[in-house]
Steps between C-alpha positions, in 0.01 A plus 500: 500500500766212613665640813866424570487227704314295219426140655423408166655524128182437326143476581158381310241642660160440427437166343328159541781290562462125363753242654376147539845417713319695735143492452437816468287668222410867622579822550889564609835765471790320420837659556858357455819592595854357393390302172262338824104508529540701867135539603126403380216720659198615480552859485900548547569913513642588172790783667683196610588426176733666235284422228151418487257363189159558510332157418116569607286263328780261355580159591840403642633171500866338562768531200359234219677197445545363115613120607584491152635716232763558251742793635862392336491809319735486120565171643201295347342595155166517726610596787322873657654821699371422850450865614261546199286224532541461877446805712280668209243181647561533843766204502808541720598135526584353141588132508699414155364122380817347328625764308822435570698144572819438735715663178338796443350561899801703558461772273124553586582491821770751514432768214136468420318449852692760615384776254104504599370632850246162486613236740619228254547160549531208342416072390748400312470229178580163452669601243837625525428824286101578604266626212842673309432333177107427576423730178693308277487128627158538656618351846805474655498079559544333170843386612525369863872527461414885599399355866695516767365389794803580761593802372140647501452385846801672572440840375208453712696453814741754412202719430241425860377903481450544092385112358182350676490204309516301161299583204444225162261543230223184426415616186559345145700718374719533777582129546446226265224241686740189478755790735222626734528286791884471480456924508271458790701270703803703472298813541425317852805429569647839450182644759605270757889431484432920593260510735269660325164502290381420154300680265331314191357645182244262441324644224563287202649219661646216272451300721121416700442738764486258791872389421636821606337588821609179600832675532328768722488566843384728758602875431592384140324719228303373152440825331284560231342293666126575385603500121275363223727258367436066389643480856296754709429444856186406388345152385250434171237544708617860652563404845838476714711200403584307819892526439448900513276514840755252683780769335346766651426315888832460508609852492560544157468860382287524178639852341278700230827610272250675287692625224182465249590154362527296814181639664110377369223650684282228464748235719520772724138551529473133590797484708303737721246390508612169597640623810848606333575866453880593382703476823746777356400783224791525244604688179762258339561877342696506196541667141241300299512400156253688253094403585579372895347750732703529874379660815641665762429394832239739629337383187480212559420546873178686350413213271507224799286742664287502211437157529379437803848502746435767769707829579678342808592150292639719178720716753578170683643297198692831368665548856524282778444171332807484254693703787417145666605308224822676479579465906533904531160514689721699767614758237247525253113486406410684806461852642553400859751716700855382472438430094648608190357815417331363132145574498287587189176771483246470228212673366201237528334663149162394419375428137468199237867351453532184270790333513584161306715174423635337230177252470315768348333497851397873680426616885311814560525691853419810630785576723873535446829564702664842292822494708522835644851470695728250539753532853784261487723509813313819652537732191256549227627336167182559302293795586142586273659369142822574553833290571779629730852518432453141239809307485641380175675196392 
């Protein structure tokens, strides 16, 4: 029984705590106070809290964090409700990938962020409007006149605790192939004129692969990055091309954005075993046209597992990694005292669990993350199935 001089507003007791950002992977309490992580122990006494969960025998990591989804909500025809898809995974960071352009930012920003408990932020596109009319046009670059480099770089600016950086889509029918440097240079201009980073589809480039990460730098993301496309990561032969090792020893991040499509098992297979395992996990979560199978991110943390990444390097991409991509290594992706209270607890369940892409290609495991809780800012959000208090927008 909590006594009345509770130190603590919430504590998990009884876990095996896994945080790479500290290098721990054992047996700990956590306990949190003010929206803050307040304490990690090995046995902290559960009367100094006001509430405590039992998680004997579960795994506890840092909140998740989806480097890139689709969370404009009724603003994009694909578009999901973060709270849903988020915290029912163990998510509490959700990272919107060019949903939304300088025109449309605004209303994302202020009436549909604002409506889920996940901790929303955003890339915005190239494009002054994002993905609004990507079900009907198929892309949102088949005009350039829609660019605006200034004004996107502005919004940025005006914008240094919501936007993270510039989004554009290399993929043909998103940008005709005679536009797709133009769209990349400006796309590059936006990033820096702001400060700030860029994030690249790359799956189905127009364009040859090597011609866009020229535009990349260090901290600069190419997701779907292991895709099975004419311009994979790969060469004819199956190894590495050159352009994509000298990409990556420069610093830039190569980003699953799974979504199905933009994910082949096989170039992932040979990615790692090349030396080149996903530097961040990723959803690129959205409502999928009929036949295109999604996963949610402890889904596809199980999957990586499956094939071959270990426990620490699955929690590692989903948490600290893209919290260092994003510069909030101070705030999020950790369970050190001092942090945001996000942290996620999941059932490790044993069995056969297939799970698949869009090659027609399968990966069988015997272990998967069932989200048990999700705790965003020191208060359970998700607790055994259930959603708490789910905003709506």
């Amino acid at each position: 029984m909590a006594t009345e001089v509770a130190k603590f507003d919430l504590l998990l007791k009884g876990g095996t705590l896994l945080d790479p950002s500290q290098s721990i992977y054992d047996k700990r309490d956590v306990a949190f106070r003010e929206g803050k992580v307040a304490a990690v122990g090995i046995s902290i006494d559960n009367t100094s809290a006001l509430r405590t969960i039992d998680i004997t025998d579960r795994l506890i990591t840092p909140g998740l964090i989806d480097i890139h989804g689709h969370f404009y909500h009724g603003g994009t025809g694909s578009a999901v409700h973060a709270d849903r898809n988020c915290l029912s995974a163990g998510v509490t960071t959700g990272v919107d990938a060019g949903s939304s352009g300088f025109l449309n930012y605004g209303a994302m920003r202020d009436y549909v962020f604002p409506a889920h408990k996940t901790r929303l932020v955003a890339f915005i596109h190239i494009g002054a409007v994002g993905l609004a009319a990507n079900r009907v046009l198929g892309g949102g670059l088949h005009d350039l006149r829609i660019i605006d480099v200034d004004r996107t770089a502005d919004t940025i600016k005006d914008n240094p605790n919501g936007i993270f950086g510039v989004k554009v889509r290399m993929h043909y029918d998103a940008v005709a192939r005679w536009n797709a440097e133009q769209a990349m240079k400006a796309a590059r201009e936006a990033a820096d004129k702001s400060g700030t980073r860029l994030m690249v589809h790359v799956s189905g480039t127009p364009i040859p692969l090597p011609n866009v990460l020229e535009f990349l730098g260090p901290g600069d993301i190419s997701t779907h990055a292991f895709n099975g496309d004419h311009e994979s990561i790969l060469d004819t032969n199956g190894r590495i091309r050159p352009e994509v090792k000298a990409a990556a020893d420069r610093g830039v991040i190569m980003d699953v954005g799974h979504a199905g499509i933009h994910c082949d098992v096989e170039v992932v297979r040979a990615a790692m075993d090349q030396g080149m395992p996903p530097d961040t996990i990723s959803t690129d979560i959205h409502v999928p046209p009929a036949g295109r199978t999604v996963y949610l991110m402890n889904d596809l943390m199980s999957k990586f597992h499956a094939m071959g990444m270990s426990m620490e390097s699955v929690v590692a991409a989903s948490t600290v990694k893209p919290a260092a991509v994003m510069g909030l290594s101070q705030e999020i992706g950790s369970l050190r005292p001092g942090m945001c209270g996000d942290a996620a607890v999941f059932n490790l369940r044993e069995g056969r669990f297939v799970w698949h892409d869009m090659a027609g290609n399968n990966v069988e495991g015997n272990l998967r993350f069932d989200t048990f809780l999700t705790v965003r800012n020191g208060s359970p959000v998700w607790f055994d199935g259930n959603l708490d208090e789910m905003g709506e927008c």
